[in-house]
N, C-alpha and C positions, 0 to 999 in steps of 0.2 A: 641605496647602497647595499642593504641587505636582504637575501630573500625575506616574504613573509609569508607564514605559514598559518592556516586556519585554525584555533583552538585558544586553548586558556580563555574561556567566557565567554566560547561562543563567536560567530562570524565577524560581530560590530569591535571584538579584541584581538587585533592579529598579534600574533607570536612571530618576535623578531628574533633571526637566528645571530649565534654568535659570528663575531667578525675576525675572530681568531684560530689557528691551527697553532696546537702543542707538539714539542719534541721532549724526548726521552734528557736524561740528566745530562750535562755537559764533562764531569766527573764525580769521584765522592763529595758528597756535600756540594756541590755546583749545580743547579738545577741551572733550566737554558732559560733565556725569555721566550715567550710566545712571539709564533708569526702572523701578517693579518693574510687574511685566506683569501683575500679579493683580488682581480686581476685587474688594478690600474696604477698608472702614475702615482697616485698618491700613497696606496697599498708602498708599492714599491720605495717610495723615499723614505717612508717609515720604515718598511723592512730592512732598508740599507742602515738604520741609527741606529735599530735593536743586533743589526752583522755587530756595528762599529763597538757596541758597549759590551757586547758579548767578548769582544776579541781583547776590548782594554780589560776587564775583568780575570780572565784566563792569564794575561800578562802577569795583573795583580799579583792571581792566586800562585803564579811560579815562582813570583820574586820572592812572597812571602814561604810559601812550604821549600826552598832553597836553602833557607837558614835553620830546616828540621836537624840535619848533622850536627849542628850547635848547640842545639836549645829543643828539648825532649814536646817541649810547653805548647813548640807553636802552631797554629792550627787557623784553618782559612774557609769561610760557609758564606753559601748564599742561597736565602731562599725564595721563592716569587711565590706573589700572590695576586690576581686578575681582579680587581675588586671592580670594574666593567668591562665587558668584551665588545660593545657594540648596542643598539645604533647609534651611528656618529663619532662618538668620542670611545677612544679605549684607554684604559685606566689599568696602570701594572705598578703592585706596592712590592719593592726589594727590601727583604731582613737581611744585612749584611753583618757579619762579624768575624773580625781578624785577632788574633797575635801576633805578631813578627817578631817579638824580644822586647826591648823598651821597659817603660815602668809599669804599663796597664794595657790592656787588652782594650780593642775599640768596636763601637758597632755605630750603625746607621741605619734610618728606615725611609731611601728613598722613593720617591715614586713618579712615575712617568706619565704623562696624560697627554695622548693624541690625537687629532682632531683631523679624520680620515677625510674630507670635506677638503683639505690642504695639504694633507702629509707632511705638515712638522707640530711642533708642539702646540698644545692649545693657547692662543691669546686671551687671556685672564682677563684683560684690559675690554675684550670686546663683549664677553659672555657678564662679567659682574659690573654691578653698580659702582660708579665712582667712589664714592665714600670706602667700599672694602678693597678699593687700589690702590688709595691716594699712595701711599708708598711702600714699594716694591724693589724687589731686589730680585732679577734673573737669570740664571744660568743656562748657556745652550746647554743642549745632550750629547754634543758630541764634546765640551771639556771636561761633563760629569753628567746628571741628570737633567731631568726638569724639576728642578726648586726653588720654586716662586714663592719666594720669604716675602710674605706681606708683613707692612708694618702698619698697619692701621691702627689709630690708640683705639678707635672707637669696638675695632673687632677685637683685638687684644682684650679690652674690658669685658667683652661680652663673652670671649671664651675663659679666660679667669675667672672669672664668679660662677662657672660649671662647671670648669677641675677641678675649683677649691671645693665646691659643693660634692661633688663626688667621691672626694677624698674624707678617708677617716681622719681622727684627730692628730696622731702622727704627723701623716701626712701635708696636713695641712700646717702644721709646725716647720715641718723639713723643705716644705716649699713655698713659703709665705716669703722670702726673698724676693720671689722671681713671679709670684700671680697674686699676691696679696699686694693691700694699698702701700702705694710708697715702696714698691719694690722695682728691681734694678729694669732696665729698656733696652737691653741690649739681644733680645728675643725676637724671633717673629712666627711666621703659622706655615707649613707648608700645607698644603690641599691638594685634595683628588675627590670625585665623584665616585662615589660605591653603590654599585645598586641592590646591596644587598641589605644595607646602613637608609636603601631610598631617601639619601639626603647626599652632603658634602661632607667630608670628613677634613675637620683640622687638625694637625699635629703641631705640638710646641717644637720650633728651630730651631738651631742656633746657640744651644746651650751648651755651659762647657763641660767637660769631663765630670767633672764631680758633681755638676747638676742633674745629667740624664738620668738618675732615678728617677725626676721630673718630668720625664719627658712623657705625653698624655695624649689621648687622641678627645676631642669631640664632636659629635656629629651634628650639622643644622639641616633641621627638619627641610623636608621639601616645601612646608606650608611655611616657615621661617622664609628660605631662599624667594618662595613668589611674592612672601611680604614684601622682601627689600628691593626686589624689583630685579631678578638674577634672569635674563634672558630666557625665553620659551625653548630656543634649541636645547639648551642643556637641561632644564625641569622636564621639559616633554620626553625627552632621551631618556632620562634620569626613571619616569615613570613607566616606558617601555621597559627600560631593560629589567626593572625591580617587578615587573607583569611578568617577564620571559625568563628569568632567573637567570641571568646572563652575568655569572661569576663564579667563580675559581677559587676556593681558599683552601692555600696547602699545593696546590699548583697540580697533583694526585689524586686529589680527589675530585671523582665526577661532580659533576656541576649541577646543582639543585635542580631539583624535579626533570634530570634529563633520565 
């Protein structure tokens, strides 16, 4: 899929290049999503999702700053961040935050994971272990993102006991609800591949307005993901691209060791 190039430790460790091309901002505060740089079918049906969500977005941002003549307050951003560009799978996290009027201001932190091999979303189902599927909840990208809200109790518990762990004692008071024992189910995990994390990265779902203080990222190791049995394409990719420095954060700034 992608060229490779000689270096980063020598001949026996090729350096895999990114599988993405950046554009300049879409408006204030609107960065664009990245494009993938490759010339195939599959490049291309991806390219056509990131057109589609680029254009619903833009939509968004006009209905929302429409109502600036009304309401001094309201205000509309989106930021990206590459957290893999390649090989195989590409991984794009969106910080999105609106005002429109209302009672409370909203944000979101989706993210996208492509699997250049097919040109649509990644099948979670094919790459992870039964156990961290058993139940799932999926959204195409062309109604909204890729947010594959897993409901796993088994994963749930294991990323609970390392939010609550990480959290100070506040913390761990103000979210004892929603990842402490006995607390509510109505959560789940959204995921993306970082290669910068060289693991997977979970974030808490599905939580409501007054929870997302809650809302938490954890990452499982790559040595985690080969314990449970998480498919070679994605830990092997996962290891390439965390060797080649192949991500983006802040979406401006160059990209590690280039």
């Amino acid at each position: 899929m992608a060229a490779l190039l000689a270096g980063c430790g020598g001949p026996d460790v090729p350096k895999a290049q990114s599988a993405l091309r950046f554009s300049p901002d879409l408006a204030e505060n609107f960065q664009a999503l990245p494009r993938v740089a490759l010339k195939t079918p599959e490049a291309q049906a991806v390219n056509a999702a990131l057109d589609r969500i680029d254009a619903r977005d833009r939509e968004s941002r006009e209905d929302c700053l429409s109502m600036k003549p009304h309401n001094d307050n309201v205000e509309w951003g989106r930021t990206v961040d590459v957290a893999m560009s390649g090989p195989r799978f590409v991984s794009i996290v969106m910080t999105q935050g609106e005002y429109c009027g209302g009672a409370h201001p909203n944000w979101d932190r989706p993210a996208l994971v492509f699997d250049l091999q097919t040109g649509r979303l990644i099948d979670w189902r094919a790459i992870l272990p039964a156990g961290m599927t058993s139940e799932m909840h999926d959204e195409d990208a062309d109604e909204w993102v890729s947010a594959a809200h897993l409901k796993s109790q088994e994963l749930k518990a294991w990323f609970a006991a390392r939010a609550m762990a990480a959290m100070d004692e506040y913390g761990r008071k103000e979210c004892a609800d929603i990842y402490g024992q006995g607390g509510h189910d109505e959560w789940g995990l959204t995921i993306w591949p970082d290669a910068k994390a060289a693991g997977l990265i979970l974030q808490s779902a599905g939580l409501a307005h007054a929870e997302k203080g809650c809302s938490t990222e954890v990452t499982m190791s790559l040595r985690e993901l080969k314990r449970r049995g998480v498919r070679r394409e994605l830990t092997d990719a996962l290891e390439a691209a965390h060797r080649s420095h192949l991500w983006r954060d802040g979406y401006r700034e160059p990209e590690e060791g280039r």
